[in-house]
N, C-alpha and C positions, 0 to 999 in steps of 0.2 A: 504494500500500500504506500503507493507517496502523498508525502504531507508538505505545504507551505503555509508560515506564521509572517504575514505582513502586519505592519505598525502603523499608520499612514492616517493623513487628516483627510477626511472627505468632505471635498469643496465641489461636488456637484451630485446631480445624481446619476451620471455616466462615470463610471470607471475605468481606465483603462491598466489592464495590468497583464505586463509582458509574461512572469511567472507562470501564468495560467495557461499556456499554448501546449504542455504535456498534458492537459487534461482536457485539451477539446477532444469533443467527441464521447467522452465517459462521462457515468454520474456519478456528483459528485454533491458532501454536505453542503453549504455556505453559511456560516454564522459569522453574525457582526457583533461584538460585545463595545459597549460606550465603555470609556476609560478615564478614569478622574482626571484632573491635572495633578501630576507626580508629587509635584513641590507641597503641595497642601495637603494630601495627602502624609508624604514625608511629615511634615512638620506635626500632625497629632500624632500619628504612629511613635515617632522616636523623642514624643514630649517629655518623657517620664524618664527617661535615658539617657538623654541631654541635660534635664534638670541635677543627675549625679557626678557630672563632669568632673573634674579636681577633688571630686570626696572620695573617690576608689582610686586603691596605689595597686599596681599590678608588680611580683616579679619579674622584672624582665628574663633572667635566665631562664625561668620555668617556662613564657611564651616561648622562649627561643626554641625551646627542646619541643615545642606541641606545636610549633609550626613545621621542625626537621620531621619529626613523626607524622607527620600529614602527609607529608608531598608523596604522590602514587610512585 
């Protein structure tokens, strides 16, 4: 099954989207989902997380080690 995820402003109601030319001819789902504006969203999301800023001291050596342990 191929999939395309486009991100795009819709400024009419004709679209033209080159992506689509491997699935002329097949059926296929379409959904449109609305999308907040990022920034506003940001801003409640990480209200409470930001409000902690300079009150949490992290080791640094201990990130160091649990970012080397990460990497695949």
């Amino acid at each position: 099954m191929n999939a395309i995820k486009l991100q795009l402003v819709i400024e009419s109601e004709t679209l033209k989207i080159p992506e689509l030319k491997n699935f002329i001819g097949k059926k296929v789902e379409l959904t449109l989902t609305e999308k907040n504006d990022p920034k506003s969203n940001d801003t409640e999301k990480y209200k409470k997380l930001k409000s902690l800023r300079g009150r949490i001291s992290f080791d640094k050596k201990v990130l160091k080690g649990l970012r080397e342990n990460s990497i695949l």
